[in-house]
N, C-alpha and C positions, 0 to 999 in steps of 0.2 A: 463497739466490739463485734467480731463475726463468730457465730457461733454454727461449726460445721457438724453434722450429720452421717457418716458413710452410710446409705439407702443398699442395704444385704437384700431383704424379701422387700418386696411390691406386691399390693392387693388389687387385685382385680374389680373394676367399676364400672358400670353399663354405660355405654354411650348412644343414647336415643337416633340416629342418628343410621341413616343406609341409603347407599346412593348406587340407582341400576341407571345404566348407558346404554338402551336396547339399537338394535340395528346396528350392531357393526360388522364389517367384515373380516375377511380373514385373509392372513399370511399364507404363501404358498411353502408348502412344506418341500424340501430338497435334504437326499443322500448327502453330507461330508465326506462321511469314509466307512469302510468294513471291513471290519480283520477278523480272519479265520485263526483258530487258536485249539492248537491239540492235531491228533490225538494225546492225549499226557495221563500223570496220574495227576488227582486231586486231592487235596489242596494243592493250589499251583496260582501262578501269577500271568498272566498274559499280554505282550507288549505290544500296545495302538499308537495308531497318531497322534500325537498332544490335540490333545481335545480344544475348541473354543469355547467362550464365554456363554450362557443362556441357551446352549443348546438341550437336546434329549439323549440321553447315553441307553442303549437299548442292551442288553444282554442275554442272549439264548443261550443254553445251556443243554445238554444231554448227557448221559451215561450209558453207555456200550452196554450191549445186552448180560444180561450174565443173572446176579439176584440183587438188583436194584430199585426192586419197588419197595422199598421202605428206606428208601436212601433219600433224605432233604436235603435243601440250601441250607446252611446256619448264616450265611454272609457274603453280600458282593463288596469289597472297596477299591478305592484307587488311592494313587499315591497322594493327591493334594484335597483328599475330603471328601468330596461328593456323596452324598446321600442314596442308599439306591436301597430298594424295597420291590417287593413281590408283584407282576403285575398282577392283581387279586389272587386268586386262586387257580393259578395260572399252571398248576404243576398237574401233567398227566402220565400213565405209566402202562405199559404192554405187560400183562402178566404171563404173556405164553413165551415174549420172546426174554425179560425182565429188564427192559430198559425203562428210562425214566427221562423227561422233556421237561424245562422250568425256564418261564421269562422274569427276568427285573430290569427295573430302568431307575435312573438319574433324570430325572429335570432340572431344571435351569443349570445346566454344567456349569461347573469352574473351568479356568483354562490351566491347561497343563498338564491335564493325567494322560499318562505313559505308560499305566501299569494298574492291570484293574487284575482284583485277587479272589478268587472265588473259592469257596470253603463249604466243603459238604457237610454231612455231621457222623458219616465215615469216613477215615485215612484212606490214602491209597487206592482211590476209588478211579478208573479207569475213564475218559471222557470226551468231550472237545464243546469248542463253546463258539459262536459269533458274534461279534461284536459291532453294530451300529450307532452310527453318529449323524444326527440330524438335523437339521435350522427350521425355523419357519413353524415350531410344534409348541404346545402351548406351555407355558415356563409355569404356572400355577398349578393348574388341575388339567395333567396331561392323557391320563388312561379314559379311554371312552371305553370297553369294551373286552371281556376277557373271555374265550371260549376252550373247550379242553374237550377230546376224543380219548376215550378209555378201551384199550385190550376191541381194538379195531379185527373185526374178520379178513382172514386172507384176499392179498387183492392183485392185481398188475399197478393200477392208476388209485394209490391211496391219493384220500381227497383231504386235508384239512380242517381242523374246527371252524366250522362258519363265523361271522358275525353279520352284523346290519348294521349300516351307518346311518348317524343321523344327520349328518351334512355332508355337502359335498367333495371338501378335500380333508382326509384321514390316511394316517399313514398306518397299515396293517402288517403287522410282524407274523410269519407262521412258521412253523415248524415240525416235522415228522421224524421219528424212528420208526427206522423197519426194520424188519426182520432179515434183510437181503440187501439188496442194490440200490440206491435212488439212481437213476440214470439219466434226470432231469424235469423241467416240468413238461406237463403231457399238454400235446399240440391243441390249440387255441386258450389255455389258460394265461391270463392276463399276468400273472403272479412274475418276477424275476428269482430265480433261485441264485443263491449269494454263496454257495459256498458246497463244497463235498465231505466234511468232515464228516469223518466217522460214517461215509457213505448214505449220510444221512441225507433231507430237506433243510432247509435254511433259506426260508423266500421272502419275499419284500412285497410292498403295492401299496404308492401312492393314488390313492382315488380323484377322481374328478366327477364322480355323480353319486348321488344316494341310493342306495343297494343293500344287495345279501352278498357278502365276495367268501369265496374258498380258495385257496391253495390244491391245485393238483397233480401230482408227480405222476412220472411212472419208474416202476420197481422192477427188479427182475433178478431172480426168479419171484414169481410171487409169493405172500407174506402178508405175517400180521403189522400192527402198526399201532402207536399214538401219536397223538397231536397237538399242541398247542399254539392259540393264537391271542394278538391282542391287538388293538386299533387305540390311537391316540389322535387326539384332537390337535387341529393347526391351530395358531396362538390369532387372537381377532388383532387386523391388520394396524399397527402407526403402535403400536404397543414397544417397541423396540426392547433392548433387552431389559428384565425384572430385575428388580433386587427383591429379596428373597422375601421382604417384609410389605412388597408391594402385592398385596392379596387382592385387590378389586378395582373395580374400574371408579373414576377417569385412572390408567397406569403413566408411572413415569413420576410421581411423586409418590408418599407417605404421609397419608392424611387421615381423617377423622372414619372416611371410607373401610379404607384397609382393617383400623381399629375394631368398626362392629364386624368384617367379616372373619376377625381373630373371637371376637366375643362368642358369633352366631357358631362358628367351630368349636368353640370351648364348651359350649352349653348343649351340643347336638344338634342345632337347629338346621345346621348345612352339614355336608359332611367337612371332613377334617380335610383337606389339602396343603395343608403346610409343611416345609421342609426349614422350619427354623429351629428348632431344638431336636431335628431329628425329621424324618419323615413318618408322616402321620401322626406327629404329636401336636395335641393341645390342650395345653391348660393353660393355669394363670399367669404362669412367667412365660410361656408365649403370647398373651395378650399384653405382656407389660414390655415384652422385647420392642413389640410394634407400637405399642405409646411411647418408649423411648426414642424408639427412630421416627415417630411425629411429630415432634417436637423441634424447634428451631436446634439445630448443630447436632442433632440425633444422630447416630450410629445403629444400625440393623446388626443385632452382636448375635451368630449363628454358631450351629454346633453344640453337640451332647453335652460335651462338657463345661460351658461357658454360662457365666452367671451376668446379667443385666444388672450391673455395678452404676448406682449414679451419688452424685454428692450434692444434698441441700446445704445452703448458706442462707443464714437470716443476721440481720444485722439493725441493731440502736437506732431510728430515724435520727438526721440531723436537724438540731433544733433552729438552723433555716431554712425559713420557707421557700416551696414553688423549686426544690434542690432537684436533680436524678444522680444514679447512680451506675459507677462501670466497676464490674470484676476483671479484674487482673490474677493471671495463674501464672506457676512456675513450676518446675521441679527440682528446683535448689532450691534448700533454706537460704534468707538472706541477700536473694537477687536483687540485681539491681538492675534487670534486663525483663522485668514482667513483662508477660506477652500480655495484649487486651483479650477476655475473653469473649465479652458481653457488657451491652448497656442492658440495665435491668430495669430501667425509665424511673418512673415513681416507687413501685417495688419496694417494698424492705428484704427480699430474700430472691435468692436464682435458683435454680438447680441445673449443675452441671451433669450431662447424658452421655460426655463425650470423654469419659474417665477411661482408662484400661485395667486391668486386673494384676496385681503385683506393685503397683507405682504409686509411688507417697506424692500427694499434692501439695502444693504450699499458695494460699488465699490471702488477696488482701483488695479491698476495697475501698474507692474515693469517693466524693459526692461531687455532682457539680452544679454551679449557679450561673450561669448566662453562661461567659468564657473564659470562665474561670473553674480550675478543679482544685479542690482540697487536696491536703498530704494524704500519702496512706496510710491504711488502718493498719492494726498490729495484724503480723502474720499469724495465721493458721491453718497447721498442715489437717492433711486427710488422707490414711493410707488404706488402700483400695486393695479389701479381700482377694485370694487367690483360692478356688477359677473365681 
């Protein structure tokens, strides 16, 4: 007889186990695309290039002067998911002239967003935003570095929030409101400005050596200013693209690796870099997402609202020896078309990882002795909670 389980909550379990890959190098990080978006009001939607796979989705933001320094983000999204969060405390504000500058990013993109939606936490709030798209930046833990200038003194050539880079190719996002004109960046600054909205800064700089870099425009007439900037790390190179549950090196599988570095983030011991139930979340169903997708036929099952559904079967030894055993699934009662799922070798039980949410399963299993297999066992369904 098979006696099926549907597996709702999973417990969290240490795995002894941590594996560092030191010396490797790094991807060269490269612009996709940048779209300039606004002036508008906000909340409002703003429409990019269909994004690619494992890339960095960058989002600068401002609001037009007026009384916007107690104006926040509540929310970036796009149309097919992606994950986007604050680059740390990335939000600064002019309180002479009252505008307000805030960065967020996507890592490891989805392909296909068209439409990325930004939501302040006033209506009607006045704005314009830039939008970057990048390869080559690191799909896991992509923010190196966050720097913010506050209620800047009147200038010609406002300069940027600094940062320092700890390696040598980092991609640095900056940004200024001013009180006046940006007119461009000021002559010998490395920086590329990407954009005029809102008469604002909007600059770029991929690095090639380890540094202090700034952003510096000139303004006119002169004025006050804030700044925001943030530097992201290039992804270490042969790494191709993440799946979302691949947290640690060697990358490109879902192994025992990945597992302790979901543990070491659940428990505080690293910080949190995951974007699998959300960005910046970890706890225990994010550790069991990543022991799901470790497992042979595993699925990396992402997203708020998505529960890490799997179905144990255990089943009667046959009272011949030296027997193994294969599950066959279906989703018709009564097939007579079972798909193989898995040989489960010696085994008296499997667990299936590779269920979806909503879908009744129907089980039944044979045993075999040399080459020969037994009939099948009596069906037994298993209907898989929703999310």
């Amino acid at each position: 007889m098979v006696y099926v389980i549907p597996n709702i909550r999973n417990f969290l379990f240490k795995v002894g186990f941590l594996a560092l890959v030191p010396g490797l190098g790094w991807s060269q990080i490269a612009l996709v695309n940048v779209t300039s978006c606004g002036r508008q009001t906000f909340p409002g939607s703003c429409t990019v290039s269909s994004s690619s796979s494992g890339n960095l989705i960058v989002v600068g933001f401002q609001l037009a002067g007026g009384s916007n320094t107690t104006t926040t983000l509540i929310s970036v999204t796009d149309n097919v998911g992606n994950l986007y969060s604050e680059a740390g405390a990335a939000r600064s504000v002019d309180t002479a002239e009252g505008s307000m500058v805030d960065i967020w990013y996507a890592k490891n993109s989805v392909s296909g967003a068209i439409s990325v939606t930004i939501t302040p936490n006033l209506i009607g709030q006045t704005g314009g935003a830039v939008i970057w798209e990048l390869s080559g930046v690191d799909a896991t833990s992509p923010l190196n570095q966050t720097s913010v200038l506050n209620s800047q003194a009147t200038s010609t050539t406002p300069t940027g929030a600094s940062v320092t880079t700890a390696s040598a190719n980092q991609l640095i996002i900056s940004l200024v409101a001013v009180a006046n004109t940006i007119t461009g960046i000021a002559p010998g600054n490395t920086f590329t400005n990407d954009s005029a909205v809102l008469l604002n800064g909007w600059a770029h700089l991929i690095t090639s050596s380890t540094g202090t870099y700034s952003a510096q425009w000139t303004q006119s007439p002169s004025g006050t200013y804030a700044s925001s900037t943030a530097s992201f790390n290039a992804a270490a190179s042969g790494t191709g693209l993440l799946n979302a549950c691949d947290l640690a090196a060697p990358y490109g599988t879902i192994d025992t690796a990945d597992v302790q570095a979901a543990i070491n983030m659940t428990l505080g011991i690293s910080p949190c870099t995951a974007n699998i139930a959300g960005a910046g979340v970890c706890n225990a169903a994010v550790v069991q997402r990543v022991i799901n997708a470790s497992l042979p036929g595993g699925m990396c099952v992402t997203g708020t609202g998505a529960t890490p559904h799997s179905v144990s079967l255990k089943w009667t030894a046959s009272t011949t020896p030296n027997v193994t055993y294969n599950v066959y699934r279906s989703t018709t009662s009564g097939s007579y078309s079972w798909a193989p799922l898995a040989s489960a070798g010696a085994a008296t039980s499997y667990t299936d990882y590779s269920v979806q949410a909503g879908v009744t399963y129907y089980y039944v299993v044979t045993a075999v002795s040399g080459s020969s297999e037994s009939g099948r066992s009596n069906e037994t369904p298993a209907t898989i909670p929703t999310p």
